[in-house]
GUGUVO-185572 format. One record per residue (C-alpha): residue number from 0; x, y, z. Coordinates in Angstrom, 3 decimals, padded with zeros to 6 digits. Layout:
<bavexs>
BAVEX;i;u;v;w
BAVEX;NUM;X;Y;Z
...
</bavexs>
This chain:
<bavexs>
BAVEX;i;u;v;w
BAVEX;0;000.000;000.000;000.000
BAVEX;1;001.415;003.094;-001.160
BAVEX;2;001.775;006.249;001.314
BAVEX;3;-000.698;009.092;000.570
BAVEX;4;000.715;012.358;000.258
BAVEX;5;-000.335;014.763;003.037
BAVEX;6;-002.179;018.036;001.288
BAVEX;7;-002.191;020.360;004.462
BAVEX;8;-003.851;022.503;001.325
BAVEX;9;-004.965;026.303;001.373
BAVEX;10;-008.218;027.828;003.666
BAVEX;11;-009.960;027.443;000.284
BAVEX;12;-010.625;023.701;-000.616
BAVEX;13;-012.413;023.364;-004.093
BAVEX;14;-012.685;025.834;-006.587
BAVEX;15;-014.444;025.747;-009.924
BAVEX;16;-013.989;028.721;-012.048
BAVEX;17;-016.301;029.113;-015.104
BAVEX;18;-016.643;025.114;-015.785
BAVEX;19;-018.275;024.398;-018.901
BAVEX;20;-019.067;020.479;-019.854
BAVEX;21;-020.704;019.402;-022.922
BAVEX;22;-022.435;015.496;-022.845
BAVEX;23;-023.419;014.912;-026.705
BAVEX;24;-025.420;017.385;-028.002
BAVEX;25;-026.489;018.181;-023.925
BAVEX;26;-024.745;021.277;-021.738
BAVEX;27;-024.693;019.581;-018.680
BAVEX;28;-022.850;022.311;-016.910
BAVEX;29;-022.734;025.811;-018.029
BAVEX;30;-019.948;028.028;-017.028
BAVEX;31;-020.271;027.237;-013.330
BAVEX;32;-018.343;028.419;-010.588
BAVEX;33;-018.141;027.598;-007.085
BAVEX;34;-016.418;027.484;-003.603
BAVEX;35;-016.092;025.407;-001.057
BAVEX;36;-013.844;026.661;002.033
BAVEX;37;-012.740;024.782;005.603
BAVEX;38;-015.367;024.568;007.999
BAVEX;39;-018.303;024.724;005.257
BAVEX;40;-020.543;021.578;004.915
BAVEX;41;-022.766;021.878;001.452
BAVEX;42;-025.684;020.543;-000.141
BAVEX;43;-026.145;020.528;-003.281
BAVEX;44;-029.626;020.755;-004.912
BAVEX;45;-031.619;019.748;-007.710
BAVEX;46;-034.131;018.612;-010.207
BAVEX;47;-033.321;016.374;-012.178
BAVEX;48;-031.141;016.644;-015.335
BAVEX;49;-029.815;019.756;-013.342
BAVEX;50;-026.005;018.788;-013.637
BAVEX;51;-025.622;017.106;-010.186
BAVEX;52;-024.044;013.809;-010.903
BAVEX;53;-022.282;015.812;-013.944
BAVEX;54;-020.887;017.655;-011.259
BAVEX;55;-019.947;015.207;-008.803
BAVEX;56;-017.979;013.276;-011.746
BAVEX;57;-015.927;015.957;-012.455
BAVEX;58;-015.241;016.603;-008.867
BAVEX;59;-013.792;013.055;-008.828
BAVEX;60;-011.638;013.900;-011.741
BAVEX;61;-013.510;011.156;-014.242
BAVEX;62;-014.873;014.230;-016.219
BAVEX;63;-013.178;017.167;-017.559
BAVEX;64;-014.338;020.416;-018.342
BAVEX;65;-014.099;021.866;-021.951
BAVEX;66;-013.667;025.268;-020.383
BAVEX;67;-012.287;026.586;-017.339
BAVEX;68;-010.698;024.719;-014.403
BAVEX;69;-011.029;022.902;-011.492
BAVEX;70;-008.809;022.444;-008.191
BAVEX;71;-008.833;020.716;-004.925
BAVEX;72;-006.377;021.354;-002.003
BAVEX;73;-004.971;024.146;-004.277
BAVEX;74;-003.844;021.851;-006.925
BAVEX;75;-005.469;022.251;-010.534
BAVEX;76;-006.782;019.183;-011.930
BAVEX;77;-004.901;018.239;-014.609
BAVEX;78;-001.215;019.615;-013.523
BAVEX;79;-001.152;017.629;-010.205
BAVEX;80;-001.705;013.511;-009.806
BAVEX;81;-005.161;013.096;-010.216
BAVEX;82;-005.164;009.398;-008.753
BAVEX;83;-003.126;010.670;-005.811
BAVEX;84;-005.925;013.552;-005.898
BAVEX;85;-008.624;011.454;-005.608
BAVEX;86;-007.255;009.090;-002.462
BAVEX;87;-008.309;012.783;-000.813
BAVEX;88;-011.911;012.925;-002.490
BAVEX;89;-014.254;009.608;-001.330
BAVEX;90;-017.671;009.297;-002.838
BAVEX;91;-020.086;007.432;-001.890
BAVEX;92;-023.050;006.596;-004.542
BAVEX;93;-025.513;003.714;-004.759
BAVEX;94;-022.716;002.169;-007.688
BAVEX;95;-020.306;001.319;-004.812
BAVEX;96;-022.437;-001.961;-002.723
BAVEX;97;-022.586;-004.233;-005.132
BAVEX;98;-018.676;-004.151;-005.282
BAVEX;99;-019.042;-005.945;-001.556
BAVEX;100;-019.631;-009.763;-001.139
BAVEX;101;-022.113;-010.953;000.718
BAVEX;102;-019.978;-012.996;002.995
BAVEX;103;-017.490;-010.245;003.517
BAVEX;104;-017.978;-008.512;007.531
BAVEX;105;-018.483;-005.086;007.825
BAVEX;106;-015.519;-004.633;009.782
BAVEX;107;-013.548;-005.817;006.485
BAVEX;108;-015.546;-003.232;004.491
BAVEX;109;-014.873;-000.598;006.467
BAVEX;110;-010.754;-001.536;006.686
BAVEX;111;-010.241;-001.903;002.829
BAVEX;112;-011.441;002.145;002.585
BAVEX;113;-008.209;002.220;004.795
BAVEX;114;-005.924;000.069;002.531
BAVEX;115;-007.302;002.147;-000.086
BAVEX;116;-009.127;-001.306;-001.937
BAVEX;117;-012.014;-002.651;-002.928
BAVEX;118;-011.855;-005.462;-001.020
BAVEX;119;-009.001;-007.401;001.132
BAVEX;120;-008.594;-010.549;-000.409
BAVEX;121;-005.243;-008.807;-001.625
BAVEX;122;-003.572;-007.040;000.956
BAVEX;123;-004.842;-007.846;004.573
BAVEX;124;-005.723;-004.923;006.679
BAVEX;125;-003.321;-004.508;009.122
BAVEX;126;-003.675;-003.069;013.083
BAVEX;127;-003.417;000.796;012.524
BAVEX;128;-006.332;000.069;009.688
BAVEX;129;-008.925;-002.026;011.754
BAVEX;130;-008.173;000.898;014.189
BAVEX;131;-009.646;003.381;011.785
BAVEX;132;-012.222;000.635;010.236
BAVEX;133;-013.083;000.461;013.979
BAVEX;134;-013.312;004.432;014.472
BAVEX;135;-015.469;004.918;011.498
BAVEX;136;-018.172;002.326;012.333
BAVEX;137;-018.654;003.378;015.868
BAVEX;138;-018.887;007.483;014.732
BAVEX;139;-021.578;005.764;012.106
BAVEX;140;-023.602;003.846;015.215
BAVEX;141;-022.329;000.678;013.608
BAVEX;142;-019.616;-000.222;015.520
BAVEX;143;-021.688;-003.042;016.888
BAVEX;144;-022.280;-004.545;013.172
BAVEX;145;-018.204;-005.249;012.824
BAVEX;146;-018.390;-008.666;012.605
BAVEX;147;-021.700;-009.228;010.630
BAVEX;148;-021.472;-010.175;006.897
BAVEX;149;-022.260;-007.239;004.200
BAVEX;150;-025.474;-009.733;002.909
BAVEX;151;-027.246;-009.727;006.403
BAVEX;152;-027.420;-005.300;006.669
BAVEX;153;-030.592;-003.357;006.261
BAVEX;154;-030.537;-000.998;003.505
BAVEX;155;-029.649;002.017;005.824
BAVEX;156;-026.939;000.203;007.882
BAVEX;157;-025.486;-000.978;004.086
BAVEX;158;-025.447;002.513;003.398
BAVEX;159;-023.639;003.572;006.650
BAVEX;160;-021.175;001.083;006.367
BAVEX;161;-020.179;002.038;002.845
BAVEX;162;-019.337;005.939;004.047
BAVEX;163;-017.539;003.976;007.311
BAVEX;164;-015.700;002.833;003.805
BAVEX;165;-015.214;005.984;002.846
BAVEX;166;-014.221;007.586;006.219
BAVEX;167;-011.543;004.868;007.143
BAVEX;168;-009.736;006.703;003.928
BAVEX;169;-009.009;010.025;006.129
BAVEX;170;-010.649;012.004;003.173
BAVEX;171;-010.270;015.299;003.077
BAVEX;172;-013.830;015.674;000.820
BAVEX;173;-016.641;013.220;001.082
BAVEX;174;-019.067;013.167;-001.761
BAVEX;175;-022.412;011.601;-000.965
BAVEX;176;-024.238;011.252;-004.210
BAVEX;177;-027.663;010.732;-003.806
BAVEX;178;-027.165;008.474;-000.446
BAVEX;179;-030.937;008.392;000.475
BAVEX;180;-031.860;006.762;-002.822
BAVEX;181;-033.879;003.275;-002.013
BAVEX;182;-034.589;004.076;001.936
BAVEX;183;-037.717;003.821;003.117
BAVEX;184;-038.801;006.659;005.414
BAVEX;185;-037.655;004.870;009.134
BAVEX;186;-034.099;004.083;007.129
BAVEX;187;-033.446;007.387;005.474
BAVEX;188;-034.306;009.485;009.133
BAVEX;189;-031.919;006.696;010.995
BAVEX;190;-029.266;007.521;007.930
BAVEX;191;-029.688;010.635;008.458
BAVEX;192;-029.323;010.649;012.172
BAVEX;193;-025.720;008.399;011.818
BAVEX;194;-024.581;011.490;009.122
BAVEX;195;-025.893;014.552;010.975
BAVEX;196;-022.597;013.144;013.243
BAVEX;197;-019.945;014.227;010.273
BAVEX;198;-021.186;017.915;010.275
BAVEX;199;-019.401;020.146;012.617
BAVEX;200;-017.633;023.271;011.465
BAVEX;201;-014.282;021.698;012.466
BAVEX;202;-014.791;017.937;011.485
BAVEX;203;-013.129;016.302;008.723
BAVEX;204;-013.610;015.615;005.693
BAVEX;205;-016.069;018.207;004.169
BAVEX;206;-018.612;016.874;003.263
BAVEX;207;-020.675;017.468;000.125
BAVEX;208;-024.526;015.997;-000.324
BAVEX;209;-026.182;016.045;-003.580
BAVEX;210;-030.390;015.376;-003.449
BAVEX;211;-033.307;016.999;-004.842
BAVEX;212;-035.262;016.635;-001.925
BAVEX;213;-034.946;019.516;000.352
BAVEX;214;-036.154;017.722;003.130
BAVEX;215;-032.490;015.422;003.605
BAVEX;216;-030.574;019.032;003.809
BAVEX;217;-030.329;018.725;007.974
BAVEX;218;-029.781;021.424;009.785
BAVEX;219;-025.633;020.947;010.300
BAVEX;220;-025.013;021.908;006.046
BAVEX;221;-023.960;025.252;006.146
BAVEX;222;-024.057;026.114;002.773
BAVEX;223;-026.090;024.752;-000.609
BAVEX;224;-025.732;025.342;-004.327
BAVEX;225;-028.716;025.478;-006.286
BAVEX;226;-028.708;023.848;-009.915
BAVEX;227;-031.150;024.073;-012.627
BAVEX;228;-029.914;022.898;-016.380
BAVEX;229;-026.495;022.954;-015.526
BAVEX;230;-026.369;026.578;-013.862
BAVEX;231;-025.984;027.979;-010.820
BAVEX;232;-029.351;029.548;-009.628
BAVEX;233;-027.538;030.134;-006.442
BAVEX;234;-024.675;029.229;-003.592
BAVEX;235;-024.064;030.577;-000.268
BAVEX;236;-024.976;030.214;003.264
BAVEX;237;-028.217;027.973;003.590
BAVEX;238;-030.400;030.282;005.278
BAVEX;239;-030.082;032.928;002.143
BAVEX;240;-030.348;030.072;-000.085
BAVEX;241;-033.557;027.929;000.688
BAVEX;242;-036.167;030.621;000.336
BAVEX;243;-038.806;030.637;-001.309
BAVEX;244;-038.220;032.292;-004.659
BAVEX;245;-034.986;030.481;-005.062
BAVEX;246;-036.610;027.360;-004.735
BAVEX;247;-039.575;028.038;-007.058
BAVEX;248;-036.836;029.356;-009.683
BAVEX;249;-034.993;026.194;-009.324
BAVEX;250;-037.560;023.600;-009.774
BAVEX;251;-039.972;025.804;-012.140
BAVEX;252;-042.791;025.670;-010.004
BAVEX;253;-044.971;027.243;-007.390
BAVEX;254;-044.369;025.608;-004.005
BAVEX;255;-045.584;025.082;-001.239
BAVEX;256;-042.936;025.239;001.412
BAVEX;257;-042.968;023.717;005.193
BAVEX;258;-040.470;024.197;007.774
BAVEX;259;-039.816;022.042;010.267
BAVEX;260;-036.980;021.299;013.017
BAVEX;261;-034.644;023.339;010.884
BAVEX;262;-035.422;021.295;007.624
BAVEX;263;-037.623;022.698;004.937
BAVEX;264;-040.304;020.238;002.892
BAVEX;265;-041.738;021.141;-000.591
BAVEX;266;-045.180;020.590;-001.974
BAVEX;267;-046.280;021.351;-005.548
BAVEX;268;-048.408;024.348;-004.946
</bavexs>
């Protein structure tokens, strides 16, 4: 297992200055620029077709912009490793579980985000990675799950033990793509529970949600980007971001709009 380079990196974390990204005939992002700084937790938000998972590939590096940049820790994509890049950028999307066997335990799951594999049929974790397997799962609520196979996990504690994956990397940006996708209702608000434990202002990594449901934007983001046909409609702090005419403007139709315990619903109005 090869060392990962440390990136102590700038105040400033990701920056994407005027990103434009053709798909076919389809302008999936259109000169789009953004910020994400230390301490700032972000949702990003969505109809569909909006650019999200556009976006969240070229924040992994597997897309490139046909105009302007992109860079994380300081480093422009493109001029810097990009695989050494990534083993700072973990994403989690609904692709990832079916990579696990059934027989495998979650504690193995959770140690091969540490070895920086797929698996550990390869290279056996060793102690300082069940360590950080073991810290991952317990800041998840799953630390009592270590020694059950993948097969035999609920939907929800699947989910949390794939971003236990991701944690056990020391990431310095977590990507969640769509990680409420096939909960039911009692698994996405325990899910949501386990990651409403990542976001504090001084926790690491940064972590960075995409939905289109307002209602999974908890109360700990500090910040959201708004996307409609590959634009920003807006980005800044959440509170001058979910409001009514920015939603409406985003999703191209009257709402009706409920608040509750710090998270905001939306009705068709």
């Amino acid at each position: 297992m090869s060392k990962k380079t440390a990136y102590p990196g700038p105040d400033s974390l990701l920056e994407v200055r005027g990103a434009t990204l053709a798909r076919g005939d389809i302008l999936a992002l259109d000169n789009l620029s953004w910020s994400l700084r230390r301490g700032e937790h972000w949702a990003v938000l969505g109809p569909n077709g909006s650019g999200k998972s556009t976006l969240v590939q070229m924040l992994q590096g597997r897309l490139w912009p046909q105009e302007g940049d992109l860079s994380v820790f300081g480093r422009l994509f493109g001029e810097d490793d990009v695989d050494e890049l990534r083993r700072h950028v973990a994403w989690v999307g609904n692709e990832v579980e079916p990579e696990f066997p059934a027989w495998q335990t979650v504690g193995d799951v959770a140690a091969s985000g540490a070895l920086g594999t797929l698996g550990i049929q390869f290279e056996p974790p060793g102690k300082r990675e069940r360590l950080e397997a073991a810290r991952a799962l317990r800041l998840l609520g799953i630390g009592h799950l270590a020694k059950r196979p993948f097969g035999r996990l609920s939907q929800g504690q699947r989910r949390r033990a794939v971003i236990a994956r991701a944690l056990a990397m020391k990431p310095d940006l977590l990507l969640l793509d769509e990680a409420c996708n096939g909960l039911d209702p009692v698994s996405r608000e325990s899910f949501l529970e386990g990651l409403a434990k990542l976001l504090h202002p001084d926790s690491r990594p940064a972590v960075i949600y995409i939905t289109h449901h307002t209602e999974e934007i908890l109360p700990a983001f500090t910040h959201v980007l708004l996307l409609r046909e590959g634009k920003v409609v807006a980005a800044g702090p959440k509170a001058k971001v979910l409001t009514p005419a920015l939603l409406e403007k985003t999703f191209g139709a009257k709402l009706k709009i409920t608040r509750q315990g710090g998270r905001v619903w939306l009705r068709a109005g």
